[in-house]
Phi, psi and omega in degrees: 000137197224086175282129152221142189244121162265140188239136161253110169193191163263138194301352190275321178286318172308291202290340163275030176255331129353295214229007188227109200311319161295341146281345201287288218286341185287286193294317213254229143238172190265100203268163183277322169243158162203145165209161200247069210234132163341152152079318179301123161282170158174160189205164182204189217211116182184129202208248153198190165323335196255336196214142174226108190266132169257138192261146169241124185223162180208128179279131172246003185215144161206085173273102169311111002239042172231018188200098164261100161230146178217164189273135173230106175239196158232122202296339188240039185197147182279169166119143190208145166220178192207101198263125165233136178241104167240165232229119171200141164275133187266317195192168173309144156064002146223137165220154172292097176275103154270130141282114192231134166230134173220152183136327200312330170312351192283332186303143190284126178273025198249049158203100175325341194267353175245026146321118143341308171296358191236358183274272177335288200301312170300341162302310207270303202282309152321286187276357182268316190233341172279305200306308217242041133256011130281338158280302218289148153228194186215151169248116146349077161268114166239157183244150168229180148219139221226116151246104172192188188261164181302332201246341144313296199268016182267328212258335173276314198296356200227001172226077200287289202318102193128316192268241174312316190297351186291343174285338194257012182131131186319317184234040153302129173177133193308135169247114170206135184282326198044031193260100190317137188093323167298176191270147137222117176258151196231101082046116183252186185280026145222052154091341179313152139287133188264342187171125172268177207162158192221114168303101163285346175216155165203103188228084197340105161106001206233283179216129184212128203234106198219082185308109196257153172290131173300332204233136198301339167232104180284109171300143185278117184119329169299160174271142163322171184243188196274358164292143158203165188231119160233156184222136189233103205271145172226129144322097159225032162187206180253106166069007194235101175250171158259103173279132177237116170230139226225119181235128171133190107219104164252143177303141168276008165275017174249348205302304213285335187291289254243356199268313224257005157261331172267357156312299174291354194281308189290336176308288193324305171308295215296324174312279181305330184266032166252345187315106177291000000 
């Protein structure tokens, strides 16, 4: 049995979303170890509502980053297989994931669940839609158009807190200097952080730009990650701009939650800096 996927992403990012467990654990299933070393036992649990099988598996093959095979069997069932993944770049920023399973016929055949058919359908399903709505991303663009003076709605866009920020969670809310190089941190309704960041631009009535951390706690010396938010004011009449704004690189099973926040966020601004 054979599935294949094209991903737009680069092969060095599939494969640590392939091999690295805490990504795994997102798309995949949740191993307590995993390494992607000859030789690594490693086992998990995975089924539906009615059954739960536990699988055992040990790599038996590993060329970084374009070849991963392992063994799948099941310990309480006959039958022994063998899962391979190879990894070729089609073009930049796309590569092709082939799946290979072979073995299955070894599996018992009076239980639909190691049907060829039911593998191929769990294969497609892994890899067409959790795996590739978890690599692919997407960027947020949205847009308003605000009758108001320039210097309203740049002094409503820096101070979310109370306002806009209600879009990201009730009691959300920013610490920021907006000063390029300074931090911002964004806060959640207990207080929490929800997210760092560093003002990489700032051009007052103009452009403001804020490079966020993959991890809400940055270990000292890191860098931002490839998310980011810029809002950008464009001037098209007396007193009539346009904000225009772009968030992301976001994994796409999050676009529509977080698409469906910056909605609101732009509702909020057009309220407030329009408020007579």
């Amino acid at each position: 049995m054979t599935v294949e996927q094209i991903y737009n992403t680069t092969v060095r990012k599939l494969w640590q979303a392939l091999t690295d467990k805490d990504q795994m654990k997102i798309w995949y299933f949740d191993l307590k170890e995993f390494k992607p070393e000859k030789g690594f036992k490693f086992q998990f649990s995975g089924g539906d509502e009615n059954v739960q099988y536990l699988h055992e598996c040990e790599i038996l093959e590993v060329s970084p980053p374009h070849k991963l095979s392992c063994s799948w069997r099941y310990p309480d069932y006959e039958g022994y297989s063998v899962v391979t993944f190879e990894l070729t770049e089609e073009a930049p920023d796309k590569t092709r994931l082939k799946l290979t399973h072979e073995g299955l016929e070894s599996f018992p055949k009076d239980d639909p669940n190691f049907a060829v058919e039911s593998f191929t359908q769990g294969w497609n399903f892994i890899l067409g839609d959790s795996l590739k709505n978890y690599i692919e991303t997407a960027v947020i663009k949205k847009s308003v158009s605000l009758q108001a003076s320039a210097e309203k709605i740049w002094e409503v866009l820096l101070h979310p807190n109370g306002q806009w920020g209600k879009a990201f969670g009730g009691g959300a809310e920013v610490k920021a200097s907006w000063e390029p190089g300074t931090a911002i941190t964004w806060y959640d309704e207990e207080g929490n952080v929800g997210a760092r960041g560093i003002i990489k631009t700032h051009e007052p009535q103009q452009l403001l730009q804020a490079d966020m951390y993959d991890d809400p706690d940055p270990q000292p010396g890191s860098q931002p990650g490839e998310y980011s938010e810029k809002y950008r004011l464009v001037k098209v009449g007396e007193d009539d701009y346009e904000l225009h704004l772009e968030a992301g690189p976001l994994a796409r099973k999050y676009v529509e939650e977080h698409a469906g926040m910056w909605d609101e966020t732009l509702r909020i601004i057009k309220e407030v800096v329009e408020k007579r």
